[in-house]
C-alpha positions as CSV (number, residue, x, y, z in Angstrom):
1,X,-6.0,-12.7,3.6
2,X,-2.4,-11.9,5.1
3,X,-1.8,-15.7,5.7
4,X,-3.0,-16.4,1.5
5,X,-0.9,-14.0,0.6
6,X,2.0,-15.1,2.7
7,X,1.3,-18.5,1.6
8,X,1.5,-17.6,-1.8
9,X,4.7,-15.3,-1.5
10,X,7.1,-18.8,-2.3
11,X,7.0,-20.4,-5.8
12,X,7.3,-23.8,-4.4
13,X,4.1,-23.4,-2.5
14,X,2.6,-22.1,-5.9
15,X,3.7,-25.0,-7.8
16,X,2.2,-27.1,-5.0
17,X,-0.7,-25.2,-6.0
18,X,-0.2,-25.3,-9.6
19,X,0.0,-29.3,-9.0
20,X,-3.0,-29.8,-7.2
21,X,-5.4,-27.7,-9.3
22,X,-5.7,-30.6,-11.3
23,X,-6.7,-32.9,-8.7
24,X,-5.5,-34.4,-5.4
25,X,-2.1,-35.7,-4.9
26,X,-0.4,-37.4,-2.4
27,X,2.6,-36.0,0.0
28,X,4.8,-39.1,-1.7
29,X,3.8,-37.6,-5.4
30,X,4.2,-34.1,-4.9
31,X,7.5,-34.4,-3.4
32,X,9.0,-36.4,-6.1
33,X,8.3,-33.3,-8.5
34,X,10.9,-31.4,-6.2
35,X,14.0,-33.1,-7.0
36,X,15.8,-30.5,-5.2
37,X,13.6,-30.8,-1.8
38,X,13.2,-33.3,0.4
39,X,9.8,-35.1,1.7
40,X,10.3,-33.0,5.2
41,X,10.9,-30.0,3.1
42,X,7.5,-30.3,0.8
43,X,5.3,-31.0,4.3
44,X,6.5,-27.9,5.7
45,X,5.4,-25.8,2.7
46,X,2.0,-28.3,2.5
47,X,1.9,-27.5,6.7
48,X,1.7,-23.4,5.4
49,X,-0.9,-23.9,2.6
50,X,-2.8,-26.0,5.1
51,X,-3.1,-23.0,7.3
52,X,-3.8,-20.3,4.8
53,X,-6.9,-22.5,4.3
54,X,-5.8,-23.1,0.5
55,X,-5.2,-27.2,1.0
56,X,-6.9,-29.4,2.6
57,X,-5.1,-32.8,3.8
58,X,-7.3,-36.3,3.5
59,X,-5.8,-39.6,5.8
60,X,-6.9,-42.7,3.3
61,X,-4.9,-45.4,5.7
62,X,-1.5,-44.3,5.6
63,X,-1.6,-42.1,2.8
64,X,-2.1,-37.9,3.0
65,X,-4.2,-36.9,0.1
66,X,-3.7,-33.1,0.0
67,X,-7.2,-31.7,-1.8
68,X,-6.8,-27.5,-3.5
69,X,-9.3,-25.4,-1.5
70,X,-10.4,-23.0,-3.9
71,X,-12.6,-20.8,-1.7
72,X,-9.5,-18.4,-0.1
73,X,-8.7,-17.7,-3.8
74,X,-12.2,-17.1,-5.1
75,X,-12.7,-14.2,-2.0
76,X,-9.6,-12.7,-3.3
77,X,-11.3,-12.7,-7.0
78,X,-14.0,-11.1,-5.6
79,X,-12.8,-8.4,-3.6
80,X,-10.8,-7.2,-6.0
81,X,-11.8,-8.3,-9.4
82,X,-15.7,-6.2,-10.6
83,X,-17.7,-8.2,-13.3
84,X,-16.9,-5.8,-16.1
85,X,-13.3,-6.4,-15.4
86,X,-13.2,-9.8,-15.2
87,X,-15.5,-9.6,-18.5
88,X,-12.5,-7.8,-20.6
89,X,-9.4,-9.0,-18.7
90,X,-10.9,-12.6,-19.9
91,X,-11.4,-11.2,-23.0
92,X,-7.9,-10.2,-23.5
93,X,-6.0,-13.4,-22.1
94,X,-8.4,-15.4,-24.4
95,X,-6.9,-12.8,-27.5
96,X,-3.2,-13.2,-26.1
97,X,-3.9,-16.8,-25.6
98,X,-4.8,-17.0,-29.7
99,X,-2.7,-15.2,-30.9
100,X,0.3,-17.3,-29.4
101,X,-1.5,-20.2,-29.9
102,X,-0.9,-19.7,-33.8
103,X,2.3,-18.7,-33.7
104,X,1.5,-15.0,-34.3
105,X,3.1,-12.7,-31.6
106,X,1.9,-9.5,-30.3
107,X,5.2,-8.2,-31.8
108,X,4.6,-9.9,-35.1
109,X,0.8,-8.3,-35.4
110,X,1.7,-5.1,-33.4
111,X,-1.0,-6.1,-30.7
112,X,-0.4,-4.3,-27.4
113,X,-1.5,-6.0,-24.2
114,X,-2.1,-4.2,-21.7
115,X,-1.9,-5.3,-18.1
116,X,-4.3,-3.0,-16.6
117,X,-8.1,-3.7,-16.8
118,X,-10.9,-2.2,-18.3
119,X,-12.8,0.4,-16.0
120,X,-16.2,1.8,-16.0
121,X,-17.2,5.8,-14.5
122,X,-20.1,7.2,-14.7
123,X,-20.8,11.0,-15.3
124,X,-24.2,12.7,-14.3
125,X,-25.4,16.3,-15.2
126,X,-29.0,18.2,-14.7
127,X,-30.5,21.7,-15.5
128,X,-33.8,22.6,-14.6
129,X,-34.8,25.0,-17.8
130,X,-38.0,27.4,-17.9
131,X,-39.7,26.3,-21.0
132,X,-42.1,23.3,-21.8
133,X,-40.9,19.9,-22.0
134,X,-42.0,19.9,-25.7
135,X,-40.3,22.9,-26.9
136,X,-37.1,21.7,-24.6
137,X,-37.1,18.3,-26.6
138,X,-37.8,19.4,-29.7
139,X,-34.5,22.4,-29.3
140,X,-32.7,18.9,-28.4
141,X,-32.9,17.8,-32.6
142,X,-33.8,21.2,-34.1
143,X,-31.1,23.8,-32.7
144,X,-28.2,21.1,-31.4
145,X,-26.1,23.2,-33.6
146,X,-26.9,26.4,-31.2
147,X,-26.0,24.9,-28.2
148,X,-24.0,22.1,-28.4
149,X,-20.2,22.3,-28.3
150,X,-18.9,25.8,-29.2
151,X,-15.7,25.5,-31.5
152,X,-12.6,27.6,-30.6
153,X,-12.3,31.3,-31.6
154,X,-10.8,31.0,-35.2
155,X,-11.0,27.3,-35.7
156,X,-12.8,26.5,-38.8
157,X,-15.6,23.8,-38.0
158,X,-19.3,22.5,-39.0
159,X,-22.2,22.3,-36.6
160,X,-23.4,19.0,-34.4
161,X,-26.4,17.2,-35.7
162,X,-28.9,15.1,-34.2
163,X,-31.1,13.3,-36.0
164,X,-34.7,12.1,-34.4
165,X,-34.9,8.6,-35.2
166,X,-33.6,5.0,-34.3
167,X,-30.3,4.5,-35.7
168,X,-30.0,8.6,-35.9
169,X,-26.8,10.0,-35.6
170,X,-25.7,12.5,-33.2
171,X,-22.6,13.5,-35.3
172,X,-20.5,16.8,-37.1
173,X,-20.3,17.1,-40.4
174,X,-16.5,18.0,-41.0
175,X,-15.3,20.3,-43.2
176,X,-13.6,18.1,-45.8
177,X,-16.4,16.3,-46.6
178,X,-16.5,13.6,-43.8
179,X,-18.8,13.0,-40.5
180,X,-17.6,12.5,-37.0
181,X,-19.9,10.4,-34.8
182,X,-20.1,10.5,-31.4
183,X,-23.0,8.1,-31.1
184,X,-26.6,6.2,-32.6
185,X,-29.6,6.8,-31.3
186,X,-30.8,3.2,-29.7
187,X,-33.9,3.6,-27.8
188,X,-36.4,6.9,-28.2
189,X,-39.6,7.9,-26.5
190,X,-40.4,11.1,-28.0
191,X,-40.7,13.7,-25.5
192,X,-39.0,12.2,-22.8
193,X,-36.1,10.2,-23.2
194,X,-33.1,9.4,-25.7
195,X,-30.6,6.7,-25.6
196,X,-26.8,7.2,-27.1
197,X,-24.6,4.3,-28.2
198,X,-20.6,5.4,-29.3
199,X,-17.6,5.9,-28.5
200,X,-18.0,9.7,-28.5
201,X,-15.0,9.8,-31.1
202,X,-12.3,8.4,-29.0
203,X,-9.6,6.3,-30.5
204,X,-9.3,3.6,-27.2
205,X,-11.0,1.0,-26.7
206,X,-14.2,2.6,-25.1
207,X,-18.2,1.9,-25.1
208,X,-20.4,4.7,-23.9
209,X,-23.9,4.6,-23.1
210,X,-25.8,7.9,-22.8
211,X,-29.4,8.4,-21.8
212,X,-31.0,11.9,-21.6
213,X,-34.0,12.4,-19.8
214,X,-36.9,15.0,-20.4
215,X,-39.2,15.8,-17.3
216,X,-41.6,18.0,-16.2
217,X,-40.3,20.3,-13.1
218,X,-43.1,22.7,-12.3
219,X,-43.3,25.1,-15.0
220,X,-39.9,23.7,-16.5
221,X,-38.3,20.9,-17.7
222,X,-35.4,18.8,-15.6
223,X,-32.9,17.4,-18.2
224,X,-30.5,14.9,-17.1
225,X,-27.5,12.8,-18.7
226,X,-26.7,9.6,-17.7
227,X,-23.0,8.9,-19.2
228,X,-21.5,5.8,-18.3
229,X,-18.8,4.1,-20.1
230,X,-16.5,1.3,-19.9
231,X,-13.2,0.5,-21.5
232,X,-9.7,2.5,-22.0
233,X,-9.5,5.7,-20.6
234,X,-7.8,8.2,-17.9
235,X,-9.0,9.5,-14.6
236,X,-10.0,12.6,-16.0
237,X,-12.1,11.6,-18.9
238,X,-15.5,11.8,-17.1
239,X,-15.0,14.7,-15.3
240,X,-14.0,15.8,-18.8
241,X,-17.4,14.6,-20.4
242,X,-19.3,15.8,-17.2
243,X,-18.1,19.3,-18.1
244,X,-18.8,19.4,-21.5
245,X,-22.4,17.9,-21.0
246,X,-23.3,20.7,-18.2
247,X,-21.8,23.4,-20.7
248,X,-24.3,22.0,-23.2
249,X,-26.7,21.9,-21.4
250,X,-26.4,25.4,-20.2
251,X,-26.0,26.8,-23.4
252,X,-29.3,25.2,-23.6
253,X,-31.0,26.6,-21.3
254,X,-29.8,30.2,-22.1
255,X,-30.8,29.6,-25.6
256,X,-34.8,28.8,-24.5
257,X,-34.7,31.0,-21.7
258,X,-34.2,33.8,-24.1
259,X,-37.1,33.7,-25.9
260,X,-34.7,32.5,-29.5
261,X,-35.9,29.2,-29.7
């Protein structure tokens, strides 16, 4: 890797590179693209790339052919590039790409690249609770309003919602009139399992997928949350969610544990 990087540390060598990505060149046509440098000058930087393993020369009679090896690039892709964020940093090249294609500047349509990927976390919660798996699930829909999210002392709010179907909302009704969705239900197995789709209310670019599980621990129920999510966010948004999922779950607990449910 040191000797790619090196390689790569002049812009001549890149334009070399640049060059040869669309196919191979000869030594006598690559060095008539430098006007300033002369032949001896371009085989010294071809003698560099040749050794970082990113060209490969070709003797056809007394012609070089100097062939792009893509391979040292592609390891560098994939040591530091995941699939996820090679997924959205395509996805906003191909976006900056349009948009100055047509003329229309990010300036012009107040669109804000940004130069850092997209990341993915993962958050993970459990509570083992002392009531049946049934009663657990079914204080999931019926009482999400006693146990999920507890609203500053004095702030004015409306209880969390959950409704037990596909395409259900897990949302809070507002108190102007309006709902707040944190995400749909997509997948359901009454009993034991619920899948969440949203962006938990979050105004970046984020997809969240959260599955809660339902099983039978002895003579209680294991609960888990499965929170992953991928897009736009800080370092300490899923500790964040992690938090608030294990104080739901919790109040949860207390709440069937006390015989109110």
């Amino acid at each position: 890797m040191d000797e790619v990087w090196k390689a790569l540390s002049d812009a001549t060598r890149r334009a070399i590179v640049d060059r040869l990505r669309d196919g191979p060149r000869t030594t006598g046509e690559l060095a008539s693209g430098f006007q300033s440098l002369t032949r001896y000058a371009v085989m010294k930087h071809l003698g560099v790339l040749e050794s970082a393993g990113l060209v490969i020369a070709e003797r056809r009679g007394r012609e070089r052919w100097n062939h792009l090896n893509a391979v040292p690039l592609r390891r560098v892709y994939e040591r530091w590039v995941s699939r996820h964020e090679d997924r959205w940093a395509g996805s906003l090249l191909r976006l900056k790409d349009a948009m100055e294609t047509t003329g229309q500047g990010e300036r012009a349509m107040g669109v804000k690249l940004l130069d850092q990927p997209a990341r993915v976390a993962w958050a993970q919660c459990e509570v083992v609770i002392n009531a049946p798996r049934e009663a657990v699930y079914r204080a999931w829909f019926e009482r999400t309003q006693d146990w999920f999210f507890d609203s500053p002392e004095g702030v004015a709010t409306k209880p969390f919602l959950c409704e037990e179907r596909m395409g259900g909302r897990f949302y809070q009704q507002l108190p102007d009139g309006g709902f707040n969705v944190l995400g749909e239900i997509t997948m359901l197995k009454p009993g034991h399992k619920i899948r969440l789709r949203g962006d938990c209310t979050m105004p970046e670019a984020v997809l969240m997928n959260m599955t809660i599980s339902f099983e039978d621990d002895g003579q209680g129920t294991r609960v888990r949350v499965d929170h992953r999510m991928v897009g736009e966010f800080g370092d300490e948004l899923p500790a964040g969610f992690e938090e608030g999922w294990m104080d739901g779950l919790t109040k949860l607990k207390a709440l069937l544990e006390s015989g109110n449910a």
